[in-house]
C-alpha positions as CSV (number, residue, x, y, z in Angstrom):
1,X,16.0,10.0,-8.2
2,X,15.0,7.6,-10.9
3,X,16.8,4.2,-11.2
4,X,16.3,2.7,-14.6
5,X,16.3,-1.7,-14.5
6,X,19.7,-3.2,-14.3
7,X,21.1,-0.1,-13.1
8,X,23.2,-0.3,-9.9
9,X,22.0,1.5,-6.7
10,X,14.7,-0.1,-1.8
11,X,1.8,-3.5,9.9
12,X,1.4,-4.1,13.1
13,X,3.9,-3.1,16.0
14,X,4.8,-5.4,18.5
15,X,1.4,-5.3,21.0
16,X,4.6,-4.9,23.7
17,X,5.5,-1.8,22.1
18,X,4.1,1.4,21.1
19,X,4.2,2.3,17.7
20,X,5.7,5.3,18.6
21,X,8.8,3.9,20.4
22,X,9.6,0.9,17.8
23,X,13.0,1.1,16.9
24,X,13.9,1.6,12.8
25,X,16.1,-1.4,12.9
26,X,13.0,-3.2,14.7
27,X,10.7,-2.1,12.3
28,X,12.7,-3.0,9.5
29,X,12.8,-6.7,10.2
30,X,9.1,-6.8,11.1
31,X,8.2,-5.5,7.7
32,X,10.9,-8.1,6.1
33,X,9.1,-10.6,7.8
34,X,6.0,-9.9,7.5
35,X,6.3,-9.0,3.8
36,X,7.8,-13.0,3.1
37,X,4.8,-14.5,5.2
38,X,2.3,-12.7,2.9
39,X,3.9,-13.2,0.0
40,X,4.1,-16.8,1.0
41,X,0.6,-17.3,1.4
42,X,-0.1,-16.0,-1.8
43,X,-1.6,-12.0,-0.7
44,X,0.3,-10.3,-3.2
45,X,-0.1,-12.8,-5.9
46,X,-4.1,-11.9,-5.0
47,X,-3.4,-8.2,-5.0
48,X,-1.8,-8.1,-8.4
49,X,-4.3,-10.4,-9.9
50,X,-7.3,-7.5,-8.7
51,X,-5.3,-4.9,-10.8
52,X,-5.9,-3.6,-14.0
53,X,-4.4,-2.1,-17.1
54,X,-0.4,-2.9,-17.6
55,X,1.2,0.1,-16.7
56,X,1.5,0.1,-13.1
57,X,3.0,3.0,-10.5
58,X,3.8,1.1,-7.3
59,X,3.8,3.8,-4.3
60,X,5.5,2.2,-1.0
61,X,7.7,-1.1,-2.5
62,X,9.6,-1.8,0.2
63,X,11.4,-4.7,0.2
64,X,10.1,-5.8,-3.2
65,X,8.0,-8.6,-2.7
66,X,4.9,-6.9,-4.0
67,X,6.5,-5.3,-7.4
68,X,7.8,-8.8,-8.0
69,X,4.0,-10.1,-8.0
70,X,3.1,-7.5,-10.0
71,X,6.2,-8.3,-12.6
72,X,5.3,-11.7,-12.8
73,X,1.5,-10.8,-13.2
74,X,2.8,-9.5,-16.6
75,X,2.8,-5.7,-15.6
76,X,5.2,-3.3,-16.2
77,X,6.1,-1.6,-12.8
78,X,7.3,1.9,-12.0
79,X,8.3,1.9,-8.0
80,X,8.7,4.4,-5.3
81,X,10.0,4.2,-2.1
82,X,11.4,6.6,0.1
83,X,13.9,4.8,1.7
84,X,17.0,3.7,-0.5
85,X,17.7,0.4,1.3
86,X,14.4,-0.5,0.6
87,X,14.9,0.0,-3.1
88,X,18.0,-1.9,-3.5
89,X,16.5,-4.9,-2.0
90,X,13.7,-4.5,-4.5
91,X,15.7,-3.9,-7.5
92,X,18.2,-7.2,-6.4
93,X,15.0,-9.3,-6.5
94,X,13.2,-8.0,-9.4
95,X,15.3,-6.0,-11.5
96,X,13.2,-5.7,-14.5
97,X,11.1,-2.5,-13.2
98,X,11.9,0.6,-13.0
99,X,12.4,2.4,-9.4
100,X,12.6,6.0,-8.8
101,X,13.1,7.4,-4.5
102,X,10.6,10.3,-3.7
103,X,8.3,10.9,-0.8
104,X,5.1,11.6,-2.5
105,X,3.5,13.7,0.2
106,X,6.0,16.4,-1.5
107,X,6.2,15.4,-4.7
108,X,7.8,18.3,-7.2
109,X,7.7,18.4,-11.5
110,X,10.3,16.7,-12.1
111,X,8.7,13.7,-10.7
112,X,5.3,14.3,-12.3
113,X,7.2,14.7,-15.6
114,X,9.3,11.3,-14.7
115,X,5.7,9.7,-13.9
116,X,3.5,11.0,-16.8
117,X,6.5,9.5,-19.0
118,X,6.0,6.6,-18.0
119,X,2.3,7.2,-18.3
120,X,0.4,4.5,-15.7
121,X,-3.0,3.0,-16.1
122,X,-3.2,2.2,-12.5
123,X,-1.4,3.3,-9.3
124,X,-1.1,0.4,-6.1
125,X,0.1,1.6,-2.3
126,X,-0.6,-1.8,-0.5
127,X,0.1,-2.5,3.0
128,X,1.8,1.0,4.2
129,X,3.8,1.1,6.8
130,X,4.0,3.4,9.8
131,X,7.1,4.2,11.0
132,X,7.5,5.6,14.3
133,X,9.5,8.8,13.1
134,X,6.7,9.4,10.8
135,X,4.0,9.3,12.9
136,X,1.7,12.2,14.4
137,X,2.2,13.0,18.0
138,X,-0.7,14.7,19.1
139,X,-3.2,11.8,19.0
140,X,-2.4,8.0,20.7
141,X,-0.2,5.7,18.7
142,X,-3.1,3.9,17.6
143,X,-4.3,6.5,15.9
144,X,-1.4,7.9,15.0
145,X,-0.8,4.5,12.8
146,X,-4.1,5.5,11.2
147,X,-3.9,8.9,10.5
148,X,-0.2,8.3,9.0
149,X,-1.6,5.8,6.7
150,X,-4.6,8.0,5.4
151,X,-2.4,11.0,5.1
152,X,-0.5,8.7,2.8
153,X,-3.4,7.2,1.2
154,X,-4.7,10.5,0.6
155,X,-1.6,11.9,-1.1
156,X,-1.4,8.8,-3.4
157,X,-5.2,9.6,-4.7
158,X,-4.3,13.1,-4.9
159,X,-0.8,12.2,-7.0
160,X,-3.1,10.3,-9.4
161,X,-5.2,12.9,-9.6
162,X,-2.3,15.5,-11.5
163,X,-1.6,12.1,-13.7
164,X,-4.0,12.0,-16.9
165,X,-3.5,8.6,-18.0
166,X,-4.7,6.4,-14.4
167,X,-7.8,4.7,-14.6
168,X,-8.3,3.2,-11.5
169,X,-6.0,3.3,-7.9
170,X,-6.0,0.1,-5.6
171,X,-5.2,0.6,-2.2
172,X,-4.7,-2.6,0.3
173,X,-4.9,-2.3,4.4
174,X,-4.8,-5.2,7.2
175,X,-8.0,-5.2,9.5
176,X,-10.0,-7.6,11.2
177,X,-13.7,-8.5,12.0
178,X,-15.9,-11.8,12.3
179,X,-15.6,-12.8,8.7
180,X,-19.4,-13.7,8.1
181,X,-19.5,-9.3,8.5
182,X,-17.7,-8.8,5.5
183,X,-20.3,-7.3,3.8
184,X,-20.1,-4.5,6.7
185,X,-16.2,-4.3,6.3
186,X,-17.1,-3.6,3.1
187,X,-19.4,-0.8,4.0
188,X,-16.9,0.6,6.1
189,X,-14.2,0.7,4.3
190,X,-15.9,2.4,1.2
191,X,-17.2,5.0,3.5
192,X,-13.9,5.2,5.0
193,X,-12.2,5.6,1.3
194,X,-14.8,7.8,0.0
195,X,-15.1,10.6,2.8
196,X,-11.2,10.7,4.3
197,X,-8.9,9.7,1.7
198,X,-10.6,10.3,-2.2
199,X,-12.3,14.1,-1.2
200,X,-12.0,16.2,-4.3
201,X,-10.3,13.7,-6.5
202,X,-11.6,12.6,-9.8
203,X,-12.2,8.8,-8.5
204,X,-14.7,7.6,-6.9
205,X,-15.4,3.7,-5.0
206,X,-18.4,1.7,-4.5
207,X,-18.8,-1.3,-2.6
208,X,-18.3,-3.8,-4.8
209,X,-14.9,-3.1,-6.0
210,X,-14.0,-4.1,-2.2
211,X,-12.5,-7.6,-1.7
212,X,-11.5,-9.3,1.2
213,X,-9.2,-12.1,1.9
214,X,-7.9,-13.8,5.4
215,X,-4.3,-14.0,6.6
216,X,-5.2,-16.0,9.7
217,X,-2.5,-18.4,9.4
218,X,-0.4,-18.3,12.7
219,X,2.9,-17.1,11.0
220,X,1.4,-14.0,9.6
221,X,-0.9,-12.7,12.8
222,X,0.9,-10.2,15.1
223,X,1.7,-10.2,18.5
224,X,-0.9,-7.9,18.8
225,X,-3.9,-10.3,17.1
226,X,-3.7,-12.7,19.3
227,X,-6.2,-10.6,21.6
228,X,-9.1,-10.7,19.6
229,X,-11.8,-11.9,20.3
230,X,-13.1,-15.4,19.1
231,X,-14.8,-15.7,15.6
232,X,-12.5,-12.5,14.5
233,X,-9.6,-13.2,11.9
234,X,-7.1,-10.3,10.5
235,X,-8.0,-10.1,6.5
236,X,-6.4,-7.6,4.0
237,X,-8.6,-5.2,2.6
238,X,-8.2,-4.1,-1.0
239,X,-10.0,-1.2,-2.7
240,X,-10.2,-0.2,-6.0
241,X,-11.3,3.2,-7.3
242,X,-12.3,4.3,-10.7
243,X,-11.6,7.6,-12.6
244,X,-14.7,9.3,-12.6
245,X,-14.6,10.5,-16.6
246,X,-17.4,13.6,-15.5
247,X,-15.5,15.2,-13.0
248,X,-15.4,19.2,-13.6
């Protein structure tokens, strides 16, 4: 379903709760909340400043707070969501993008055609969430939350993939470590990126095209953060991968 602009029509659980048992009404208000926090302390204003070209396909908008930093970045943003509460919200607060519902884990060509019309030079999934419906049962809800989101990450990569015109893909997760080891986050995550979630892409990442930035003010750590251990503070992660112009 594609939703043109103006046209009428859309972290981390509780540490009390498992992921898995989180109601959707729950969940909905956490990501509201959390979404306004980060927003507030400038994180998506950050994000959209790391991306580049103009022609942006946002995959996971929720609420809107994102596509309206990357509007107001200058870009012009194509959204997805797969949840049509979630898209009206984002259209009411920035109605000059374009939004389209699709689950892009089973995408079809109808939306590739929609998508290579609208021909983007980069593709963003920031900050995915996990509900608990959509999570994988046979492994604890810890690592359910992570294997839900690489599934997803890996789907977005593999959606850019079919596309011809993106040039690079910037994908954004919460994590947290002493920050004087970011240069092992950084490691990490690019080992992470490169052997679970790119595989036979046409992108690749290296390590210095990931950036970290805290989110240690109190308002925007979870229930579950306030466990860790001293010197550690939750950061966002952001990656961007390039199009690999060689790849057979």
């Amino acid at each position: 379903m594609l939703i043109k602009p103006g046209s009428p029509t859309c972290a981390t659980t509780d540490a009390t709760i498992s992921a898995f048992d989180e109601p959707l009404e729950a969940t909905l208000i956490r990501w509201k909340t959390e979404a306004g926090a980060l927003e507030q302390a400038g994180i998506y204003d950050w994000l959209a400043g790391r991306v580049q070209g103009t022609r942006v396909l946002e995959i996971g908008c929720g609420f809107g707070h994102s596509t309206a930093s990357l509007v107001q970045a200058g870009k012009s943003v194509f959204a997805l969501d797969n949840r049509m509460d979630c898209l009206e919200a984002a259209r009411e607060r920035t109605p000059d993008a374009t939004y389209g519902m699709a689950d892009i884990q089973y995408y079809d060509d109808r939306l590739l055609n929609d998508l290579r019309g609208f021909a983007p030079e980069a593709v963003v999934c920031w900050l995915a969430g996990a509900p608990a419906q959509a999570l994988p049962r046979d492994v604890p809800a810890t690592y359910a939350v992570m294997q839900h989101r690489l599934a997803l990450q890996q789907a977005v990569v593999r959606l850019a993939g079919l596309l011809e015109t993106p040039q690079t893909i910037h994908l954004a997760d919460r994590t947290a470590f002493p920050w004087k080891m970011k240069a092992a986050g950084r490691q990490t995550m690019t080992r992470l990126i490169t052997t679970a979630v790119i595989l036979k892409a046409p992108f690749s990442l290296v390590e210095a095209d990931v950036h970290y930035r805290k989110i240690g003010e109190s308002s925007l750590v979870s229930k579950s953060d306030h466990g860790l251990l001293q010197g550690v503070v939750p950061v966002v992660g952001e990656a961007t991968l390039k199009r690999r112009h060689n790849h057979v």
